[in-house]
C-alpha positions as CSV (number, residue, x, y, z in Angstrom):
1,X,130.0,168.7,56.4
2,X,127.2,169.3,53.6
3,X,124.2,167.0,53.8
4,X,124.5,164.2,56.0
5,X,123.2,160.9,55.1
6,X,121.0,160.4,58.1
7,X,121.0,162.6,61.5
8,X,118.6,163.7,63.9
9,X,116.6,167.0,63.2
10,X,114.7,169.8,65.2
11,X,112.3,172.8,63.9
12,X,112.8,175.6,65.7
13,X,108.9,177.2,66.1
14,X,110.6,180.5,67.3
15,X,112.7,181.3,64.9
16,X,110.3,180.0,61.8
17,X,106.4,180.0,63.1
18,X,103.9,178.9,60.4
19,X,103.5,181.1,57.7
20,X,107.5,181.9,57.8
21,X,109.9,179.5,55.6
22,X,110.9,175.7,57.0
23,X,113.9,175.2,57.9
24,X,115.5,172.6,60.2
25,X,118.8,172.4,62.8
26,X,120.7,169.7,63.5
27,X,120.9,168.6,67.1
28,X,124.3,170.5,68.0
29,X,122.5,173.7,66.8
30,X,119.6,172.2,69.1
31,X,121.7,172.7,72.0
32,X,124.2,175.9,71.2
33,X,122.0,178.3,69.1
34,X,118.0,177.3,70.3
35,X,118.6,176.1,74.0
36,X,115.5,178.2,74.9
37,X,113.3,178.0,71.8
38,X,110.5,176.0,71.2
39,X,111.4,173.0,69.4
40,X,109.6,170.2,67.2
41,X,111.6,167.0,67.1
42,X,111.9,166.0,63.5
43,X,113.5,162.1,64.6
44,X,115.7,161.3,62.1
45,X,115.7,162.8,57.8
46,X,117.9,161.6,55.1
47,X,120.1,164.2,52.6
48,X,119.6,166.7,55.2
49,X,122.0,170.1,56.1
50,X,121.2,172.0,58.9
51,X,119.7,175.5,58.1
52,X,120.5,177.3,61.5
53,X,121.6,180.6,60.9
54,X,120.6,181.2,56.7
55,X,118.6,183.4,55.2
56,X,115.7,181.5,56.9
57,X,116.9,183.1,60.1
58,X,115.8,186.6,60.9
59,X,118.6,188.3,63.3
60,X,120.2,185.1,64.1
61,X,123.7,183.5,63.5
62,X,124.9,180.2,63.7
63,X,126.7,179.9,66.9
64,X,129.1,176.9,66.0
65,X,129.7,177.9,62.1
66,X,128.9,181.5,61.1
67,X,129.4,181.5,57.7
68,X,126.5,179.8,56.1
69,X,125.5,179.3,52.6
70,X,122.0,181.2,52.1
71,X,120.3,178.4,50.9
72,X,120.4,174.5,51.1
73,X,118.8,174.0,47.9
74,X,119.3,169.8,48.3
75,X,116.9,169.9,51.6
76,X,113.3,168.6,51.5
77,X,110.3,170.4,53.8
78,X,106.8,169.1,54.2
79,X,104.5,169.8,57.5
80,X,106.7,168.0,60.0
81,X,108.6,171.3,59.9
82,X,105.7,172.9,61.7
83,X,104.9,170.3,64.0
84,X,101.9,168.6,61.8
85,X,101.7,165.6,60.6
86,X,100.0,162.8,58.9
87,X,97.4,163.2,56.4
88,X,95.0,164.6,59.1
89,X,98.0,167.8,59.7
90,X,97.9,167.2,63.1
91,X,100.2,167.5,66.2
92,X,101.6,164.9,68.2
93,X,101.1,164.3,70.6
94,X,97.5,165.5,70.0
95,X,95.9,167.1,73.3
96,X,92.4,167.1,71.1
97,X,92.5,163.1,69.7
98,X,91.7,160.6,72.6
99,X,92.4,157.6,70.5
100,X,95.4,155.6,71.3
101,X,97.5,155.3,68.8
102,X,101.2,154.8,67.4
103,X,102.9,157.1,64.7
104,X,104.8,155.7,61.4
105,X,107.2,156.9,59.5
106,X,107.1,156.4,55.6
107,X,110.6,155.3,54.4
108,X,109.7,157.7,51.1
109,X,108.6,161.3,52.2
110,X,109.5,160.1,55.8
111,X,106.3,161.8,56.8
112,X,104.8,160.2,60.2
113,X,101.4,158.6,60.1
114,X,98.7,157.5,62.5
115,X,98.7,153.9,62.4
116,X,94.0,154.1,61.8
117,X,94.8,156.6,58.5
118,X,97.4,154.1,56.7
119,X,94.2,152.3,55.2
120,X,95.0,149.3,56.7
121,X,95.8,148.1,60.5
122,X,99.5,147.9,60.5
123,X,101.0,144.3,62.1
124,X,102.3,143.8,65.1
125,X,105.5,146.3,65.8
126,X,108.0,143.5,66.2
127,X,106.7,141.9,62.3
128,X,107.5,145.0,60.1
129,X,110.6,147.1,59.5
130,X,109.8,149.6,57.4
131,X,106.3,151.1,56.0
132,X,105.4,153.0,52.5
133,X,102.6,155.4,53.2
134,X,99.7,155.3,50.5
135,X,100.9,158.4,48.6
136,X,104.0,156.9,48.1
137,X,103.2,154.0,46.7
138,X,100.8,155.7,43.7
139,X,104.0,157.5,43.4
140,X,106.5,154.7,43.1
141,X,103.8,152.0,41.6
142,X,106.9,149.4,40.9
143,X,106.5,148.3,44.6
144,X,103.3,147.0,44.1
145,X,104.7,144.4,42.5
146,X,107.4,143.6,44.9
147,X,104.5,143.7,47.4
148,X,102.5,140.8,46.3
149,X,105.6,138.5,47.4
150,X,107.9,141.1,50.4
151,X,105.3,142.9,51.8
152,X,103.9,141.5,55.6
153,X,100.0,141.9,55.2
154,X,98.2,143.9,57.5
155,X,96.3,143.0,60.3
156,X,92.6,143.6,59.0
157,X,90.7,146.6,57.4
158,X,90.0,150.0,58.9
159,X,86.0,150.5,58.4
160,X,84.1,153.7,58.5
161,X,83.8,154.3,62.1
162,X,87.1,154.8,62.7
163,X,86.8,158.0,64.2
164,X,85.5,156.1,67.5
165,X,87.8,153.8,67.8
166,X,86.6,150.7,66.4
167,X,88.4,148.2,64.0
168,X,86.2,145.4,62.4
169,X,87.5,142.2,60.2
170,X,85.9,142.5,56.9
171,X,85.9,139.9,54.5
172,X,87.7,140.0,50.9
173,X,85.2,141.3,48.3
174,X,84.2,139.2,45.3
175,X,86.2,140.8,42.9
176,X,89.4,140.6,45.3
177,X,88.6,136.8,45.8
178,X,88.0,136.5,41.5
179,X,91.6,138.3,41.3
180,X,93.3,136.0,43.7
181,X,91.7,132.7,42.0
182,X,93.2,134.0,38.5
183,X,96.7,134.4,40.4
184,X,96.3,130.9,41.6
185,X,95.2,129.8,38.2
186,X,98.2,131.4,36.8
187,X,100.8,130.0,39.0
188,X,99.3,126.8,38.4
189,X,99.4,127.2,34.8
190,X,103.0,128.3,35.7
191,X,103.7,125.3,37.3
192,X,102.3,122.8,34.0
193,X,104.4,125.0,31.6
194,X,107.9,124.6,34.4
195,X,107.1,121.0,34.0
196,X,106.7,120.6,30.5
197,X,110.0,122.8,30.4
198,X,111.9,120.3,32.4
199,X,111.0,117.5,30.9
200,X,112.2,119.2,27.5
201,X,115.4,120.1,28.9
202,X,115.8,116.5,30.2
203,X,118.6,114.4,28.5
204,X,117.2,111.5,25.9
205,X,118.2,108.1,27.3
206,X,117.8,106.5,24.0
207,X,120.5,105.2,22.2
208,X,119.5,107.3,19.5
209,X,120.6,110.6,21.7
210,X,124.1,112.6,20.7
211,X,126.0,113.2,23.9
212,X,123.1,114.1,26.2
213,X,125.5,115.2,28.8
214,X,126.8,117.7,27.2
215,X,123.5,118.9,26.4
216,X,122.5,118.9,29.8
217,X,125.2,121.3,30.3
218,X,124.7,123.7,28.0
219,X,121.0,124.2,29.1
220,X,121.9,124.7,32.2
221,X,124.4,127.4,31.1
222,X,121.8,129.0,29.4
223,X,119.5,128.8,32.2
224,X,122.1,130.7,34.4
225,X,122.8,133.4,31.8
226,X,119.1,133.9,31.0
227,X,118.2,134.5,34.9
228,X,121.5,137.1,34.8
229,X,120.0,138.6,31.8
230,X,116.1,138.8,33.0
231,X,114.9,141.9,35.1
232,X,113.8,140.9,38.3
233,X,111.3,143.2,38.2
234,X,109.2,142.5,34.6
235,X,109.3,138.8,36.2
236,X,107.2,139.9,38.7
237,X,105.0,142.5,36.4
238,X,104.7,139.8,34.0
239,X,102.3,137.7,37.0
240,X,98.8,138.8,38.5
241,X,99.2,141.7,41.2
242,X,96.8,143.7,43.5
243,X,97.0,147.4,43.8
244,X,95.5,148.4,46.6
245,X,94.5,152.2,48.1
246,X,96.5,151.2,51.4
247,X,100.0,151.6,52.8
248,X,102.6,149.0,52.6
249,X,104.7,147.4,55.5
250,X,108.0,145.9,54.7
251,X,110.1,143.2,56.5
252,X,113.7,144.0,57.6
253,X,115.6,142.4,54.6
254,X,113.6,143.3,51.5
255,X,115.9,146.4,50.1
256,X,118.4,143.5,49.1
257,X,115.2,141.5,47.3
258,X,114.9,144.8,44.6
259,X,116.2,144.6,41.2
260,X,119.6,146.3,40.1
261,X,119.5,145.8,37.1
262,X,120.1,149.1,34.6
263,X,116.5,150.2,33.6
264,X,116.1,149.9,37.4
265,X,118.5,152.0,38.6
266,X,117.6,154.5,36.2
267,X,113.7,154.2,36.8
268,X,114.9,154.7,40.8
269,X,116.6,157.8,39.9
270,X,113.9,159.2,38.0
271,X,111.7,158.8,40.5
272,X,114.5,159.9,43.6
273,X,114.1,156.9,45.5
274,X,117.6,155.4,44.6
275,X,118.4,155.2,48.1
276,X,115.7,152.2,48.0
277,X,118.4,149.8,47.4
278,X,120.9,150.9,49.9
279,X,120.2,148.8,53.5
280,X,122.4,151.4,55.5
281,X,119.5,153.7,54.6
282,X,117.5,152.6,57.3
283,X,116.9,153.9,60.2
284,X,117.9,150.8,62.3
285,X,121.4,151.1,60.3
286,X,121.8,154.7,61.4
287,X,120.9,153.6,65.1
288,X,122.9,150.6,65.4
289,X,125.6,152.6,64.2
290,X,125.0,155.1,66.9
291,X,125.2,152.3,69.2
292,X,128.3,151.4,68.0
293,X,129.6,155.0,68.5
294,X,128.8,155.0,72.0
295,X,131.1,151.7,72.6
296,X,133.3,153.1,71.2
297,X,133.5,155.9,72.9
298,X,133.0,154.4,76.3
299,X,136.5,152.2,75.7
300,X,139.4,153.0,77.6
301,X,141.9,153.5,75.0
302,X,144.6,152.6,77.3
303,X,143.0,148.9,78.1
304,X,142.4,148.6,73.7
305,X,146.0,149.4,73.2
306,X,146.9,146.9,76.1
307,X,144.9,144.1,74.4
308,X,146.5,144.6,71.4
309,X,149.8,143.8,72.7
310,X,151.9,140.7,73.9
311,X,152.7,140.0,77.2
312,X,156.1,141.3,77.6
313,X,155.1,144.3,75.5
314,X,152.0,144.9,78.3
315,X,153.9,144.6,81.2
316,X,156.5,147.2,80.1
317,X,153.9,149.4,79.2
318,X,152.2,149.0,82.7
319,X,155.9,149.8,84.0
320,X,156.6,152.5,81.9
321,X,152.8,154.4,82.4
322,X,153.4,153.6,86.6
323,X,156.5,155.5,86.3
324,X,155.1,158.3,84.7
325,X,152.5,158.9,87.0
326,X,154.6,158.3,89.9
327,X,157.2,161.2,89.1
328,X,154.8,163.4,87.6
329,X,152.7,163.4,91.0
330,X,156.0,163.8,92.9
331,X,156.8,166.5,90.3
332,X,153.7,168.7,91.0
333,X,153.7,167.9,94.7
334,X,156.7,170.6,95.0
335,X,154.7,173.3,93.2
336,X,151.5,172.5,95.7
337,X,153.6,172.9,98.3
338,X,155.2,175.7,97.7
339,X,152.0,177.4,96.6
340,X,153.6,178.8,93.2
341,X,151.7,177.9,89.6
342,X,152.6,175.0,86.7
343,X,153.4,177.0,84.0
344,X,153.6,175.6,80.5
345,X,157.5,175.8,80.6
346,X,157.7,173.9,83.6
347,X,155.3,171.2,82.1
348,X,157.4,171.2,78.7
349,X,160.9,170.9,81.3
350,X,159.3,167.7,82.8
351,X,158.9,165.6,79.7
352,X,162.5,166.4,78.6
353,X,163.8,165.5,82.1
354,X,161.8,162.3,81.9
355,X,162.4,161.5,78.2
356,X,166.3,161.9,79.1
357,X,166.2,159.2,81.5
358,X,164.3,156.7,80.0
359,X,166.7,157.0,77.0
360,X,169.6,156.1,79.3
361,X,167.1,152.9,80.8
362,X,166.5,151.6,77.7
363,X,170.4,151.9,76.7
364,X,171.5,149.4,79.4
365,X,171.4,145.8,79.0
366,X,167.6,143.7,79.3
367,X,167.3,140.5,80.6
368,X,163.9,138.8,80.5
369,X,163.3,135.2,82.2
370,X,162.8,132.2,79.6
């Protein structure tokens, strides 16, 4: 199918040990073509086509599609591909690290993290949906101004000993406490300028005044088209923000909170995070979706089409499918006992016996109860 939007992916450590290319295999290729190989469980990557089989491959072909381009030249590799991760290029599960402690996966280079190296103690599971690891938010520095109002803040600070374990609260510095009093003192000033503003827009009540209703209107026309105009974005630039040397956790609905505007889009693009703005991006998207599947699949079609129907319309169709089955079983009883095989002729000779007489049921006259 080319590159998928989001599916599960496996490295196969047999087939491409460190030191030979990355390459990664869907999960059907998991299953067919590496059943007995040593496999590192990606989870889930964006973009993604499955390499099994491709030049990457020494003395292998694809079991399920033999005919491979060389090359996915659209896929992204990092460490994960060799079973490390993190910024500490470690395994996981680590038999050497005896600190407890959960993985994260950056939304960006969907690298996975150890919660003590994301610079700050991530919040409780259930109060973020999605993180930004530090790298990637030096890399796309727009977020940190979307983070001053989206982002959940983090539990506390990591100090120096976190090798053993041990998290301490530390209290704001000065200079962060000096930064957040001139945001304050902003917004405030914010606040005397909105004020000022609305009583300049208000409408004179003097007799003096030229039809202050209509002027009433056409400020708040202008008001609209000037916040359709405005980039969400340089509104927020254009206040007091921190940067800080720490990841950044997200809550569940603040892809729908970033600008669209065009400049945006094309600053996205640039930068190769335009998927930032699509909410079926997300990994909770692909697995609800996959949940979804599963219903799906685990419907009886026979009981959907039955719902779907009216009464009369359900009850022939119970009549119609009991009939089937009856002669059918009555059909095949004769080859049982005889001991002979169903051949495909006989099968075929069945359904044109049957089709012939329920043509000459449905000819005669039907009479239904009012």
């Amino acid at each position: 199918q080319g590159a998928v939007k989001r599916q599960a992916l496996y490295a196969c450590s047999t087939c491409t040990p460190p030191g030979a290319e990355p390459a990664g295999i869907c999960l059907a290729c998991s299953y067919e073509c590496h059943g007995t190989h040593r496999l590192f469980e990606l989870y889930t990557k964006r973009n993604f086509r499955c390499d099994c089989g491709n030049s990457k491959f020494k003395n292998l072909q694809c079991k399920l599609l033999p005919e491979k381009c060389k090359v996915n030249a659209g896929n992204k590799y990092n460490d994960n591909f060799y079973g490390l991760y993190c910024i500490c290029k470690r395994p996981y599960p680590d038999p050497e690290d005896e600190i407890p402690d959960e993985m994260i996966q950056c939304i960006v280079c969907e690298d996975w993290f150890h919660g003590r190296h994301l610079g700050a103690v991530p919040p409780e599971s259930g109060d973020f949906h999605e993180m930004v690891c530090q790298a990637c938010m030096n890399h796309c520095h727009f977020l940190w101004a979307y983070a001053s109002q989206l982002a959940v803040p983090p539990l506390t600070k990591v100090n120096s000993l976190e090798d053993e374990g041990v998290v301490l609260k530390v209290e704001e510095s000065e200079e962060q406490k000096k930064e957040i009093k001139k945001e304050s003192g902003a917004e405030h000033h914010d606040t005397k300028e909105e004020k000022q503003t609305e009583q300049f827009n208000e409408p004179s009540t003097s007799s003096g005044s030229a039809c202050p209703e209509v002027k009433c209107t056409f400020f708040s026309e202008l008001h609209i088209i000037v916040l359709l105009i405005v980039c969400k974005l340089k509104e927020l630039q254009s206040k007091p923000f921190l940067k800080k040397d720490t990841a950044v956790f997200w809550p569940s609905n603040w892809r729908s909170k970033l600008c669209t505007c065009e400049d945006c889009l094309k600053m996205y693009s640039e930068l190769e995070v335009q998927f930032l703005t699509d909410e079926c991006d997300t990994v909770l998207a692909y697995e609800n979706k996959g949940t979804s599947d599963q219903e799906t699949e685990r419907r009886d079609p026979l009981m959907d089409t039955l719902n779907r129907m009216n009464r009369v319309q359900q009850v022939e169709l119970i009549c119609e499918y009991n009939d089937l089955k009856t002669e059918l079983t009555d059909y095949l009883r004769r080859f049982a006992d005889e001991g002979t095989v169903v051949k495909r002729e006989d099968i075929q000779h069945f359904f044109e016996e049957f089709q012939s007489r329920k043509r000459r049921r449905t000819n005669r006259m039907q009479y239904y109860c009012s």
